[in-house]
C-alpha positions in Angstrom: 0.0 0.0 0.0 1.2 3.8 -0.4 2.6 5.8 2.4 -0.3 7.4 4.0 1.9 10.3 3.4 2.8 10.6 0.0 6.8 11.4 -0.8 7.2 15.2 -1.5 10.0 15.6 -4.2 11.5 18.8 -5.8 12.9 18.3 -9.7 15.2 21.2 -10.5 15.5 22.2 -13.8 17.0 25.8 -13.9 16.1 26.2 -17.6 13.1 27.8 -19.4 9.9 26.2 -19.9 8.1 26.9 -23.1 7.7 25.8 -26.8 11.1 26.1 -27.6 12.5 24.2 -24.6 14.9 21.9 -25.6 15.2 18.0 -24.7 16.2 18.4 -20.9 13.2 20.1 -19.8 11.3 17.8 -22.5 12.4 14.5 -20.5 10.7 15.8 -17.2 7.8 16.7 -18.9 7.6 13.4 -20.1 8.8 11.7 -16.4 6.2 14.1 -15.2 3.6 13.3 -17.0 4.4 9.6 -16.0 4.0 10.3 -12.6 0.5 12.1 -12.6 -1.6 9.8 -10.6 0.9 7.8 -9.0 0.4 6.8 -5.4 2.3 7.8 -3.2 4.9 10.7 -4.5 4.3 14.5 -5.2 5.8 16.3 -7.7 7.1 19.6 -8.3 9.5 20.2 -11.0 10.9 23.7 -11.0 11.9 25.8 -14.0 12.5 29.5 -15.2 9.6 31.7 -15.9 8.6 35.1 -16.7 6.1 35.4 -15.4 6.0 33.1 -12.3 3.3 30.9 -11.8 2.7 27.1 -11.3 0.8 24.9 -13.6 -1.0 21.9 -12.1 -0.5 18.4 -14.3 -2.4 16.5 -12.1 -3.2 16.8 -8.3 0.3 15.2 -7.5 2.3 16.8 -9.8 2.8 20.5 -10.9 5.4 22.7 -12.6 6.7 25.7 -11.2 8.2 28.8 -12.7 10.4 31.2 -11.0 11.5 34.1 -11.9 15.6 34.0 -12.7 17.7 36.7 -10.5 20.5 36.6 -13.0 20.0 35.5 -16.6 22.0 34.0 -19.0 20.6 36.2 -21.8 24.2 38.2 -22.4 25.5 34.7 -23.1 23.0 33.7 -25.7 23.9 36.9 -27.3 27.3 36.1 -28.1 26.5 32.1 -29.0 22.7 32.3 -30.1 20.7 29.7 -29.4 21.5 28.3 -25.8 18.9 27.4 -23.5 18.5 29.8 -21.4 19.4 29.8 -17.5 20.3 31.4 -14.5 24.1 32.2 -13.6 23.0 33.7 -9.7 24.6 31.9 -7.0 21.5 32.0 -4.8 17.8 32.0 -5.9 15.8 33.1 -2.8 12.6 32.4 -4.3 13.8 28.5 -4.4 15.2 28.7 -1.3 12.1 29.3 0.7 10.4 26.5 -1.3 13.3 23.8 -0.9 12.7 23.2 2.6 9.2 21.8 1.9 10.1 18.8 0.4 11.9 15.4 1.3 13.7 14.8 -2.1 15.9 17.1 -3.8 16.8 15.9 -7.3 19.5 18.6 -9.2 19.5 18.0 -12.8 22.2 20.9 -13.7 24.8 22.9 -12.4 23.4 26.5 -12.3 21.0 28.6 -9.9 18.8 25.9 -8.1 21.8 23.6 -7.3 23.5 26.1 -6.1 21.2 26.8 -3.8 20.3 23.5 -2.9 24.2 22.8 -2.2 24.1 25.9 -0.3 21.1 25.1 1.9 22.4 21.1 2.1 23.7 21.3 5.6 21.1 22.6 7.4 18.7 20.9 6.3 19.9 17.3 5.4 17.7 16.8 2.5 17.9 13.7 0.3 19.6 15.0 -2.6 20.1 13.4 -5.3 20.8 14.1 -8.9 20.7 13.5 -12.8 22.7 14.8 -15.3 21.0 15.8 -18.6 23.4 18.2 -20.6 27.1 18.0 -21.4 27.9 21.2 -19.8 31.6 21.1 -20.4 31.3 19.7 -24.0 28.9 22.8 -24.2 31.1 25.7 -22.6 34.5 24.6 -24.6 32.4 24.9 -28.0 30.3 28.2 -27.2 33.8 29.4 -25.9 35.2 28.6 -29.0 32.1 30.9 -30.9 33.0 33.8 -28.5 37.2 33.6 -29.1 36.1 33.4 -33.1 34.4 36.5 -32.5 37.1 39.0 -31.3 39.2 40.7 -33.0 42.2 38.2 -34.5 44.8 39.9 -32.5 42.8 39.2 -29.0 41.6 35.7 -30.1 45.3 34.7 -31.1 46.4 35.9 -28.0 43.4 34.1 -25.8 44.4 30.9 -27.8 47.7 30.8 -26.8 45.9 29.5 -22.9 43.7 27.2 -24.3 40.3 29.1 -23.0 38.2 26.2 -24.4 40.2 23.7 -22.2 40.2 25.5 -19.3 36.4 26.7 -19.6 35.5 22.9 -19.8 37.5 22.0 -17.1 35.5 24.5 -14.9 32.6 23.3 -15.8 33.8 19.9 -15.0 34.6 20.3 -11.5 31.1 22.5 -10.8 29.2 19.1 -12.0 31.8 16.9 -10.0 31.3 18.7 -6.8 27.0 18.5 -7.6 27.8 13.9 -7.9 29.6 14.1 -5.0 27.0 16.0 -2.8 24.6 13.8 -4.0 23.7 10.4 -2.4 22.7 8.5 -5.7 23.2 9.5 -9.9 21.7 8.8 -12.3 23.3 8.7 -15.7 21.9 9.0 -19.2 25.0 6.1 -21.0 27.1 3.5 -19.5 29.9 5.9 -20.8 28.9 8.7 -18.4 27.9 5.7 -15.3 31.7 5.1 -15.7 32.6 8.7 -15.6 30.4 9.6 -13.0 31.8 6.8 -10.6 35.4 7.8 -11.2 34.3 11.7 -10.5 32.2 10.9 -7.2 33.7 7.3 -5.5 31.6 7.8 -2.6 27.9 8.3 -4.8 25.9 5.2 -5.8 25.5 5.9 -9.5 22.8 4.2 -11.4 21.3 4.3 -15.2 18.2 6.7 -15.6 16.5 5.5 -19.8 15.2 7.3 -21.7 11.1 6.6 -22.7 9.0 6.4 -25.9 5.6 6.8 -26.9 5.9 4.3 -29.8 2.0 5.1 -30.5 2.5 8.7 -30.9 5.6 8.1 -32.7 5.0 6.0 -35.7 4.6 5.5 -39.1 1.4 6.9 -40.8 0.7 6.7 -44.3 -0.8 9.7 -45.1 2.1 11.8 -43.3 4.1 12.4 -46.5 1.6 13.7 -48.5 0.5 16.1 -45.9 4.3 17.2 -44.6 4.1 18.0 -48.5 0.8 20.4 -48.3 1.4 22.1 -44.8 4.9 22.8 -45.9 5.2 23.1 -49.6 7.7 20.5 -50.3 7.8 19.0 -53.2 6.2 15.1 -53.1 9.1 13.6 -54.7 12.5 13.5 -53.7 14.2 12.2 -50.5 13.9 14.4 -47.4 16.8 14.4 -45.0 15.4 15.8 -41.3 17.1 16.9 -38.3 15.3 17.6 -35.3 17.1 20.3 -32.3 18.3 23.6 -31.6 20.0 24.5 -34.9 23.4 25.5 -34.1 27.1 24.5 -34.0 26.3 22.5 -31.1 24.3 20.2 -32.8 26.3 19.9 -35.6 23.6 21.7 -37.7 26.2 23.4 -40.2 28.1 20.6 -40.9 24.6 18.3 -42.3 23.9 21.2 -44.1 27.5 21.6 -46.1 26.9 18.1 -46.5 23.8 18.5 -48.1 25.3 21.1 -50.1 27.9 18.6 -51.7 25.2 16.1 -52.5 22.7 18.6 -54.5 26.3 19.4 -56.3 26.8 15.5 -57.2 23.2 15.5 -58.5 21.4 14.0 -55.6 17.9 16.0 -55.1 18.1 15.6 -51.4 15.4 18.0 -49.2 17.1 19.1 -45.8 14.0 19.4 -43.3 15.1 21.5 -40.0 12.7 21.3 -37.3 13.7 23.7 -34.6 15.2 26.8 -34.4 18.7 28.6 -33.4 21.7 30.7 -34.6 22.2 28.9 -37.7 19.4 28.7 -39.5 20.1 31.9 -41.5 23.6 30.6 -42.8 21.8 27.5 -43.8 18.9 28.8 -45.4 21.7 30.9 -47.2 23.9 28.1 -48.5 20.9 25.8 -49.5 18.4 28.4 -50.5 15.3 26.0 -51.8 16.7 22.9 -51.1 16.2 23.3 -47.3 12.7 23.7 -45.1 12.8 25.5 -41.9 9.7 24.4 -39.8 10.7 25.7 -36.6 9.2 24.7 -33.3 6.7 22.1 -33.3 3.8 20.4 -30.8 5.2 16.9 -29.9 1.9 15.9 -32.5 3.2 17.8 -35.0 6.6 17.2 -35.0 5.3 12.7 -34.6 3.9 13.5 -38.1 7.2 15.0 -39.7 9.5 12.1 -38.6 7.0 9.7 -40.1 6.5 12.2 -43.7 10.6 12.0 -44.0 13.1 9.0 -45.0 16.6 9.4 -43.1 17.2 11.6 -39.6 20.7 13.2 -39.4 21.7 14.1 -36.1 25.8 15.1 -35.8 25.5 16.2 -32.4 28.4 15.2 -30.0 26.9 17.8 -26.9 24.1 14.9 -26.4 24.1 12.8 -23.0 21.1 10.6 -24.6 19.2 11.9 -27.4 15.6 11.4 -27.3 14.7 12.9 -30.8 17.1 9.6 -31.9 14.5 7.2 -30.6 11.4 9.0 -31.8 12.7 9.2 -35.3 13.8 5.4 -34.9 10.5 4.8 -33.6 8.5 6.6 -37.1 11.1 3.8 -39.2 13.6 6.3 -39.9 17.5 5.0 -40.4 19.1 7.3 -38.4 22.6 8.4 -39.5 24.9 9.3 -36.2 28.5 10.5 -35.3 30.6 7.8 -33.7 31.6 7.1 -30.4 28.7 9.5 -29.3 26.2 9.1 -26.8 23.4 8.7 -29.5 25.2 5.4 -31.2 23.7 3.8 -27.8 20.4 3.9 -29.3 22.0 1.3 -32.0 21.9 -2.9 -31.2 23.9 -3.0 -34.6 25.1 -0.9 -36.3 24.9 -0.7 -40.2 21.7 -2.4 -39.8 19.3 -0.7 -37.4 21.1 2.8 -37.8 24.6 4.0 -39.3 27.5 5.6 -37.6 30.2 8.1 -39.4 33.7 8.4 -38.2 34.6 11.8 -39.1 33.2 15.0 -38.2 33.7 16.4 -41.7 30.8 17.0 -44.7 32.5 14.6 -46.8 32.4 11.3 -44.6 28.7 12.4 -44.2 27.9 13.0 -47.4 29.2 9.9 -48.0 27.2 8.1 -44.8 23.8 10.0 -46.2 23.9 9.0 -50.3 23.4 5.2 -50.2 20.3 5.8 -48.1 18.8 8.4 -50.0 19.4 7.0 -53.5 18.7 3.2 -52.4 14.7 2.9 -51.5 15.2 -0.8 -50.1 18.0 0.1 -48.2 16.8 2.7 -46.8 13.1 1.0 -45.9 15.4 -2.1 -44.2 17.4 0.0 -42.0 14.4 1.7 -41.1 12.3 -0.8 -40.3 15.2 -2.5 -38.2 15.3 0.5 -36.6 12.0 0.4 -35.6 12.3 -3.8 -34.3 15.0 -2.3 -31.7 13.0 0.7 -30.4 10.0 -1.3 -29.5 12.1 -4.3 -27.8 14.7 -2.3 -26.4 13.4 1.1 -25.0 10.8 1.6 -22.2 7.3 3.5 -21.9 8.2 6.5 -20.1 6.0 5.2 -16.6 8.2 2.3 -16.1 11.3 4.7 -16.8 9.8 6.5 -13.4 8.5 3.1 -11.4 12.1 1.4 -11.9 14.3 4.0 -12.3 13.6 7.1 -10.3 11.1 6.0 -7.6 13.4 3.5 -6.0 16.3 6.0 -6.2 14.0 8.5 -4.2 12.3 6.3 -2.0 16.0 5.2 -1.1 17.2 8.2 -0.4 15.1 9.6 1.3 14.9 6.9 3.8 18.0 7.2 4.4 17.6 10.8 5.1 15.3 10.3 7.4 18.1 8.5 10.0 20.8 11.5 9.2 20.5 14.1 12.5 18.6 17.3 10.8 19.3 20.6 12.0 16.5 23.0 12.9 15.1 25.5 10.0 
């Protein structure tokens, strides 16, 4: 039977909730809308707002939006594009909620778990965390933008120090001290489980999957035709998609030069770009018609584009999982992937549910994207594969939440309850 009194646990997610949010804050709405109606546990999962407010899921779960102190926009206007967060070392407005609840689960390395760090000692929560974005892999690359951007003289100089080497190995040690404050990780890859045990030796570290709606996300017959008529595309003709912020982080401008060499070696190949971010101007400039800018789309929506394209091209190497990967697996995509990444996890084996290129240059993907977009059959085998290990190998989001994050809270937070608290 549940507790009488249900657990009370606090998500923090210091990013920005809205239509453009990215796949961090995506996951926990997902994991939260897993949770709605689930005996014993309450759940608030805070995020960034202007204005503040809370909106109710269900009666057990709600999302709450606070107001950031000290925002990160000055930084998205020198890299364009980047979630956007809070850089204060204190939020008060959190502070005075935190105490409320049993479980404190971090799932970054800004504003809330700062505070929650901050606040740890006195009162002994269970804390426990997640970790959702490659921060360092992040801040070397947006550091990289930023030197790019000064005058060659300065940038030269800066390069001489290795800024995006240091920058990263900042951000490093703000995550490591977050795993080591905590009582239990979880970790999106077996890849960062490793890491994360080396970084924290004294924090249990466990795997938190990634879900699927493999209903919503599908193949539907009609989908071409109509991706055709909402968005002008021509009916004929392979369509190459990728789904994400569209930036250098994401590897957005190398798919595109890619594209670019196969429209020059006579493949008619459509570049799809659902999302949004700094680079879709230069990519609208070097492909002019032969690329589609959608923007952000409804989870419905966007089910209905993965299932009207034929290959998903995703060179990202900033992902720690890469849900977008399953859900276009999941519509019978073949997905094409860098590798060694995060992402090639997705894969059971590779070359035949998905393919993986070795270099991070438009030729090796150019040459990764043409057999799949000028072979039908191929193309329809790898996709359907894909779709085999997606639905035997990948969870519905409520049994992510039942096996992998309410024993890890329940866990915790008994043994929390045996630590000596001080007085608020």
């Amino acid at each position: 039977m549940p507790p009488a009194t249900p657990l009370s646990v606090a998500v923090l997610v210091e990013l920005v909730r809205g239509p453009a949010s990215g796949g961090h804050v995506k996951c926990w709405e997902r994991l939260a809308g897993a949770v709605a109606g689930m005996p014993g546990v309450d759940l608030t999962v805070y995020v960034l707002g202007a204005p503040p407010g809370t909106d109710p899921i269900a009666d057990n779960v709600r999302f709450v939006a606070l107001r950031p102190v000290l925002t990160s926009s000055s930084v998205q206007g020198l890299v364009g594009g980047v979630d956007g967060s809070d850089l204060t070392p204190f939020h008060p407005g959190l502070a005075r909620r935190l105490p409320g609840h049993q479980v404190w689960h971090a799932t970054h390395s800004f504003a809330f778990t700062a505070t929650a760090l901050r606040l740890q000692d006195r009162y002994r929560p269970a804390l426990v965390g997640s970790v959702h974005t490659d921060v360092p892999a992040l801040a070397a690359l947006y550091t990289r933008q930023v030197v790019r951007r000064l005058p060659a003289v300065v940038g030269d100089q800066l390069d001489r120090f290795g800024p995006e080497a240091v920058v990263a190995r900042l951000a490093r040690r703000r995550r490591d001290r977050l795993l080591r404050a905590c009582s239990h990780v979880l970790a999106s890859s077996p890849d960062d489980a490793a890491e994360f045990t080396a970084a924290a030796p004294g924090t249990v570290v466990s795997r938190l999957r990634r879900g699927l709606d493999t209903r919503l996300f599908s193949r539907g017959d009609g989908d071409r035709q109509w991706l055709s008529e909402a968005y002008g595309l021509s009916p004929t003709g392979p369509r190459v998609l990728f789904a994400g912020r569209v930036d250098v982080s994401k590897g957005a401008p190398l798919l595109a030069e890619a594209v670019h060499r196969l429209h020059r070696a006579g493949v008619p190949v459509q570049l799809v770009l659902a999302g949004d971010g700094a680079a879709v101007a230069p990519v609208r400039r070097l492909l002019g018609p032969a690329v589609t800018h959608l923007g952000h789309l409804p989870q419905a929506e966007l089910a209905r584009v993965y299932a009207g394209c034929d290959v998903f091209a995703f060179p990202s190497r900033s992902e720690t999982a890469g849900n977008v990967v399953l859900e276009a697996m999941a519509a019978g995509l073949p997905v094409v992937l860098p590798a060694g990444e995060r992402t090639a996890q997705w894969l059971t084996a590779p070359g035949e549910d998905g393919v993986l290129v070795d270099r991070d240059d438009a030729d090796a993907w150019a040459a990764a994207l043409r057999p799949l977009l000028t072979d039908g059959a191929r193309r329809a085998r790898i996709g359907e594969a894909a779709r085999r290990t997606v639905e035997r190998t990948v969870p519905r989001w409520s049994d992510v939440v039942r096996e992998d994050l309410l024993p890890v809270w329940r866990a915790a937070a008994a043994a929390s309850s045996t630590a000596p608290r001080l007085s608020a």
